[in-house]
N, C-alpha and C positions, 0 to 999 in steps of 0.2 A: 388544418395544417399545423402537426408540430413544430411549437417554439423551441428554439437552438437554447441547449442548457435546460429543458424539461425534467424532471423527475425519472422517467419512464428510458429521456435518453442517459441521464444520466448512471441509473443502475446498468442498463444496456451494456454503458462504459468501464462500469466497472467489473461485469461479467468477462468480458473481455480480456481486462487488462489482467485480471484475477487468473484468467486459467492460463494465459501465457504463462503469469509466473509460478502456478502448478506445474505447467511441462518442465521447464526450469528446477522449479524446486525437488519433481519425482527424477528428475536424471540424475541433478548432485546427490540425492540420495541412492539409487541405484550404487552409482560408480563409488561413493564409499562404503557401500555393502561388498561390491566386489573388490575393493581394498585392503577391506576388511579381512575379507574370506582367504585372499592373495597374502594377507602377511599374518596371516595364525596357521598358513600350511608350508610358509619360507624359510628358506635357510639362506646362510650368509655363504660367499664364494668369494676370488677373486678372478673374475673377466680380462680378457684382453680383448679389445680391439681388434677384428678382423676384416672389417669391412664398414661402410659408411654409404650411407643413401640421400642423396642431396632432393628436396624437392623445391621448386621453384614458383612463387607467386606470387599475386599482387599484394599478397602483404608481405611480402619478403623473403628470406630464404633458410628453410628449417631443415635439420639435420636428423640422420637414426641411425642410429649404428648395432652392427651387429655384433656380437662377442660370445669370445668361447673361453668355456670355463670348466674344472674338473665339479665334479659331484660327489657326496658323501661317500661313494660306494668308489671314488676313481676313477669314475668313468668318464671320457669327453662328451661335452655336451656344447651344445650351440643355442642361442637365443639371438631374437631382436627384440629392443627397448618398446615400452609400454608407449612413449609418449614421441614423439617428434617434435623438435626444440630446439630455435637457435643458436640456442649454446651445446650444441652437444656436436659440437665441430670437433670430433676427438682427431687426431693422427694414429692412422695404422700400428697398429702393438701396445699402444697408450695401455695403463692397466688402471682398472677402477674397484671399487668394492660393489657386489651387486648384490640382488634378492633372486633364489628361482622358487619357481614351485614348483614340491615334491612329486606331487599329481603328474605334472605336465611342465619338464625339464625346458621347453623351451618356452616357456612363459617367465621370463625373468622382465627385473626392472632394477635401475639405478637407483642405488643407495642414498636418495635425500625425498627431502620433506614433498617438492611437488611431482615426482612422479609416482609416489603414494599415494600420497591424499589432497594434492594441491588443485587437480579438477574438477573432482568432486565437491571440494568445498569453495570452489570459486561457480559453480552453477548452482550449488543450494543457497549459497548468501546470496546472490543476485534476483533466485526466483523468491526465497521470503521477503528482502526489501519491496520486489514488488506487490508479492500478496497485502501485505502490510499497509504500501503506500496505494493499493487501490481500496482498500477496506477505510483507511483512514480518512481520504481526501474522498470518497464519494461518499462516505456520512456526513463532513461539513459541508459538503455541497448540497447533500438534499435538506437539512436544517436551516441554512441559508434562505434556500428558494419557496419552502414550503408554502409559510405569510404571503408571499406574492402570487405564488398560484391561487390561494385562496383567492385573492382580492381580484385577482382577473377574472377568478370561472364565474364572478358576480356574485359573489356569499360576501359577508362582511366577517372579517376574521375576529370571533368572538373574543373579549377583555378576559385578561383573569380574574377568579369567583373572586377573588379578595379586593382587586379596586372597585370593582362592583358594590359590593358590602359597605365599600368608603363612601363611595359616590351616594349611596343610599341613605347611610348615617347624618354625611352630612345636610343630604337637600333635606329631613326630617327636619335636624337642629332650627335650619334656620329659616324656614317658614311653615312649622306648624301649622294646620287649618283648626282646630279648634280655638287657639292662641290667636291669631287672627279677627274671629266670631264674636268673641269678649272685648280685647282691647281696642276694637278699632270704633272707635264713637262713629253713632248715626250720623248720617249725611242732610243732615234741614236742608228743606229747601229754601232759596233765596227770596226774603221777599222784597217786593219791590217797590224801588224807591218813589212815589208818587204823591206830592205835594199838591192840595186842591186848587181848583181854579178859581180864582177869585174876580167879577164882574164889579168893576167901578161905572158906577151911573155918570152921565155926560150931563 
């Protein structure tokens, strides 16, 4: 039975948590590819307000407006917004500056920073933070754990070559067996102390 926090579970963990933030990290890149593509074929306009589309839900209540605009050649054109956003609570005829594109007139978007590029780069930074923090925090973990697997699976986790080499040196220095052989005088044996008997005549 695997033990909780294993090596095996641990990479497992981190496979996991890795390709979440790959789906993550491949959409924000997608969607600033197509950002991309959307504002190297744009041109500038001014929108009015025509209509507004309210959607309602448990996170709250987002807004998308539609807006019609003339086009470089004059011509009337109609769009709805790329993003749908609390704040875009506009009033009917409200006028804004927007982006379309040339391709396909009714692809326009709101002239700031997040309905550009503000989704895109809010899904790539969140899936590299986690590519990042599952690469990073399952390395210290299996580094951590390694020494203990060892000493569980019943191997005794080898010393490094160099305290080895100490440990060596030293028991050498300090008890020599030749050094020993020489210096250590013979052992006599004891003799014993035995005083004669002596017989007094009565």
């Amino acid at each position: 039975m695997a033990e909780n926090g294993s090596p095996r579970g641990v990479i497992f963990a981190r496979w996991i948590i890795g390709a979440l933030g790959g789906i993550f990290l491949l959409i924000g890149a997608g969607l600033l590819v197509s950002s991309y593509n959307f504002y190297n074929n744009a041109l500038y306009a001014t929108g009015t307000v025509v209509s507004v589309e309210v959607n309602n839900s448990s996170d709250g209540t987002t807004y998308r407006p539609t807006l019609r605009y003339l086009d470089y050649r004059g011509q009337k054109q109609r769009g709805t917004t790329f993003l749908s956003s609390s704040g875009y609570d506009f009033e009917v005829g409200e006028k804004m500056e927007i982006l379309y594109d040339m391709r396909d007139p009714t692809s326009i978007r709101i002239n700031n920073w997040l309905e550009l590029w503000g989704l895109g780069a809010i899904f790539a930074t969140v899936g590299g933070v986690v590519v990042l923090g599952a690469m990073v925090i399952g390395r210290g973990k299996g580094r951590k754990r390694a020494p203990q697997d060892r000493i569980a699976g019943g191997s005794r986790a080898p010393a490094p070559a160099g305290k080895n080499m100490r440990r060596t040196i030293k028991a050498e220095k300090v008890k020599p067996a030749h050094v020993m052989e020489h210096n250590t005088p013979p052992i006599k044996p004891r003799a014993l102390d035995r005083s004669p008997t002596v017989r007094r005549r009565r």
